[in-house]
N, C-alpha and C positions, 0 to 999 in steps of 0.2 A: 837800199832797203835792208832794215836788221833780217837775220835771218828766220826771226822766228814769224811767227804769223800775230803777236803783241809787240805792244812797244811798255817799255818802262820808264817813266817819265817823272825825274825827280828833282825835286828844290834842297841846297843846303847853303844857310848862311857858315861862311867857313869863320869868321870872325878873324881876319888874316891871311892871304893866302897861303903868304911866304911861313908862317908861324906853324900852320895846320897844314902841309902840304904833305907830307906822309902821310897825316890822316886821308887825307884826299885822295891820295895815290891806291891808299888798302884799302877802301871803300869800294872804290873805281873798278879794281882791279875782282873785288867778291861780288858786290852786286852784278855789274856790267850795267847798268840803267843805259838806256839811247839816248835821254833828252836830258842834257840838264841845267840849273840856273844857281848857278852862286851870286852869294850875296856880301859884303863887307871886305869885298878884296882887300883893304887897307892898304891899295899899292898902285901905284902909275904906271900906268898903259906900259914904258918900257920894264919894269918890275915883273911884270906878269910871267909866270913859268912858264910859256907857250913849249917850248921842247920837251917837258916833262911830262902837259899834258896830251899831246901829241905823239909820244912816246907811249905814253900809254893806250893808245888808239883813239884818240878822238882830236876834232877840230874843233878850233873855238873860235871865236871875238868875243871882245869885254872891253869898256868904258873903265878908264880905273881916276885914282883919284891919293892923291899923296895922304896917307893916315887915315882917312874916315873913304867910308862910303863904296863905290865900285860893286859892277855886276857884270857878267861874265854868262855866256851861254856855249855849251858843250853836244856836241854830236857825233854819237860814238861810229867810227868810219866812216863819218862826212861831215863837212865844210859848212856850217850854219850860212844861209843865206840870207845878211842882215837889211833888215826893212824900214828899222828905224832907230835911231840914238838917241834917246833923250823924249823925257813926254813933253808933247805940245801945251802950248797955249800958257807960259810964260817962257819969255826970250830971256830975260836976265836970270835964269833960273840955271847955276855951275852945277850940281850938285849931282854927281853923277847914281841915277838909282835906277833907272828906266833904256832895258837896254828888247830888241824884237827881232825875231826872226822865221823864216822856214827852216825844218830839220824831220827831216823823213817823212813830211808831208804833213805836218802840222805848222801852224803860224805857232809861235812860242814868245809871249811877253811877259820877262824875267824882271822884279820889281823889289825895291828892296824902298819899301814904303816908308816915312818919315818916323822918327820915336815919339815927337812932340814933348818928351818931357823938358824942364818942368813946368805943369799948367797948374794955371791958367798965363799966357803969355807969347811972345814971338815965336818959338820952335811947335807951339801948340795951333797959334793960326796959321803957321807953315803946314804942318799937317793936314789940317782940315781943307785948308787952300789945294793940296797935293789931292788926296781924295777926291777932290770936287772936277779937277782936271783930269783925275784917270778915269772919272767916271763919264765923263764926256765924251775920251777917246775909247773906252768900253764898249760905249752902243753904237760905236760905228763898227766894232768887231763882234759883238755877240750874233749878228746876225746873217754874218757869212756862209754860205756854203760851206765853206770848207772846217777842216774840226782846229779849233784855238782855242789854247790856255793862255790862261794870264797864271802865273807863279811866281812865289816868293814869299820874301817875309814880309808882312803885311802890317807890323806890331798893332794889329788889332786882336782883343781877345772877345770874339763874339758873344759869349753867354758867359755865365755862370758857371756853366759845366765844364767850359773851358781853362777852365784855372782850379787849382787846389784849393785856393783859400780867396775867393772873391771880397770879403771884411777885410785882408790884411793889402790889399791892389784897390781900395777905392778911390784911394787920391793920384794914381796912374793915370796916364795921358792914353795907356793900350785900353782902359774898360770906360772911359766919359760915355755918358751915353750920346754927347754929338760922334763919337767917334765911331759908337756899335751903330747908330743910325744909316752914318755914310754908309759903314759896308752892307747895312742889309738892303738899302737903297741900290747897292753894286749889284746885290744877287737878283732882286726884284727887276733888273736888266733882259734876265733869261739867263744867266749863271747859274752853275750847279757846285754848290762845296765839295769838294769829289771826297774828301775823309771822311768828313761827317756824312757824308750821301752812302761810305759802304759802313763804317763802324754804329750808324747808327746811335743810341744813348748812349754807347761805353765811354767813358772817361778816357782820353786819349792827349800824351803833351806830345810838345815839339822842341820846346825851351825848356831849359832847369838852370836857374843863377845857380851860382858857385857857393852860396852860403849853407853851410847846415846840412854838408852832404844831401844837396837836394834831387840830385841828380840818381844817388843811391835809394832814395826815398819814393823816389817816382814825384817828387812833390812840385808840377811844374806846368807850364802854359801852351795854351796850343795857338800860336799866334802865325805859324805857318803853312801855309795853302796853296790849294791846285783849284782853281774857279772852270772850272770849261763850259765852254757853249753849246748849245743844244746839238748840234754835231757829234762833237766828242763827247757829249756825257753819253748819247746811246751806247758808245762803244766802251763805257767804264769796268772792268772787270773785278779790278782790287784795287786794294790801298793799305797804308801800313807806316809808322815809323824805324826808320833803322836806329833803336833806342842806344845800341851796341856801341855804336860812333861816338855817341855822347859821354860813353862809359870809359871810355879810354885817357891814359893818361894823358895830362893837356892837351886837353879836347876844348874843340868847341863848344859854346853854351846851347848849341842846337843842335837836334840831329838832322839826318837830311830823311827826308818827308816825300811818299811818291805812290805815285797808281802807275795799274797795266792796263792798258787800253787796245781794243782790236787795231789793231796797225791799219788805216788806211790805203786805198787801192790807189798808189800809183798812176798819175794819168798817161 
């Protein structure tokens, strides 16, 4: 159990583990988060830095994947207890994005969801396919006792307010509206946006591409989420991006995205 009486509960797609992994380590090391889900490890299960991050106080398992893809779940002074590798309901499905577990009394499912570009096309009915499947294994977790997130990058950009410039993203596979549909169809689950549940209208990224000093600009997308179930949303406290991560020299294109939550009572 963390020591405090919250838990800190965060998603960062690293866009490489091996590439960003100081970034990782000085994030790690300031925030302290309990729970977390990386996304883009771009690295095979033997690749993974396990003594680095273990080193730094936390236990992991992670799903990796040679160049593309890989997610990874972190539990600051304990051992994630993994539930599940892979989302169900296609077997020929390699593609490592879907990794689940308990870590300090939360179920934790860490998702590093399809891009689907370029649509219209196969990486785009991939997506919509993937969607269609998480949303199936969602409603058998939304309505657990116990408090679960689903986190991660999701590359959906759900509104408009979501993005800086929605005119210059309309031919994007993250704003289709089959695409904002699925996910509002996720929330209509009994999901709760936990960012947008605490920032309310404020304008808020998660993403900033590399072009045009966008990152410096603030000029960027919020396509990464914390979804909890009626459980956990009672106990939501805060939310926030760690924008500073982003800000750094070759950084990733994401910063890592999190809330504090009443820490659950231990059975």
């Amino acid at each position: 159990m963390p020591r405090s009486r919250t838990l800190r509960i965060a998603t960062f797609n690293v866009n490489g583990i091996t590439t960003r992994l100081p970034h990782l380590l000085a994030w790690l090391e300031k925030e302290q988060p309990d729970i977390v889900a990386l996304q883009e490890l771009k690295a095979t299960d033997a690749a993974f830095p396990r003594a680095a991050i273990e080193s730094a106080g936390y236990g992991a398992i992670w799903q990796g994947q040679a160049a593309w893809n890989g997610v990874a779940l972190l539990g600051r002074d304990t051992q994630p207890i993994e539930s599940r590798r892979g989302l169900p309901g296609d077997p020929s499905d390699t593609q490592s994005r879907y990794i689940e577990a308990a870590i300090h009394g939360v179920i934790v499912a860490g998702i590093y969801l399809p891009n689907g570009n370029p649509q219209p096309g196969p990486k785009f009915d991939y997506k919509l396919a993937w969607m269609q499947r998480l949303a199936r294994h969602a409603r058998t977790l939304v309505a657990l006792e116990y408090p679960v997130a689903i986190i991660g990058d999701f590359n959906v950009i759900p509104t408009d307010d979501d993005v800086y410039d929605a005119t210059s993203w309309k031919k994007d596979a993250l704003i289709q509206p089959a695409v904002r549909d699925a996910y509002a169809d996720l929330l209509a689950q009994g999901w709760t946006d936990a960012l947008r549940q605490i920032v309310g209208e404020e304008r808020i990224y998660t993403f900033w591409d590399y072009f045009r000093q966008h990152a410096e600009r603030d000029r960027g997308l919020r396509i990464d989420h914390l979804l909890l179930n009626p459980v956990l949303a009672s106990r939501l406290k805060a939310a926030g991006v760690d924008r500073w991560v982003r800000l750094q020299e070759k950084a990733s294109d994401h910063a890592p995205t999190w809330i504090t939550v009443k820490a659950p009572t231990r059975p």
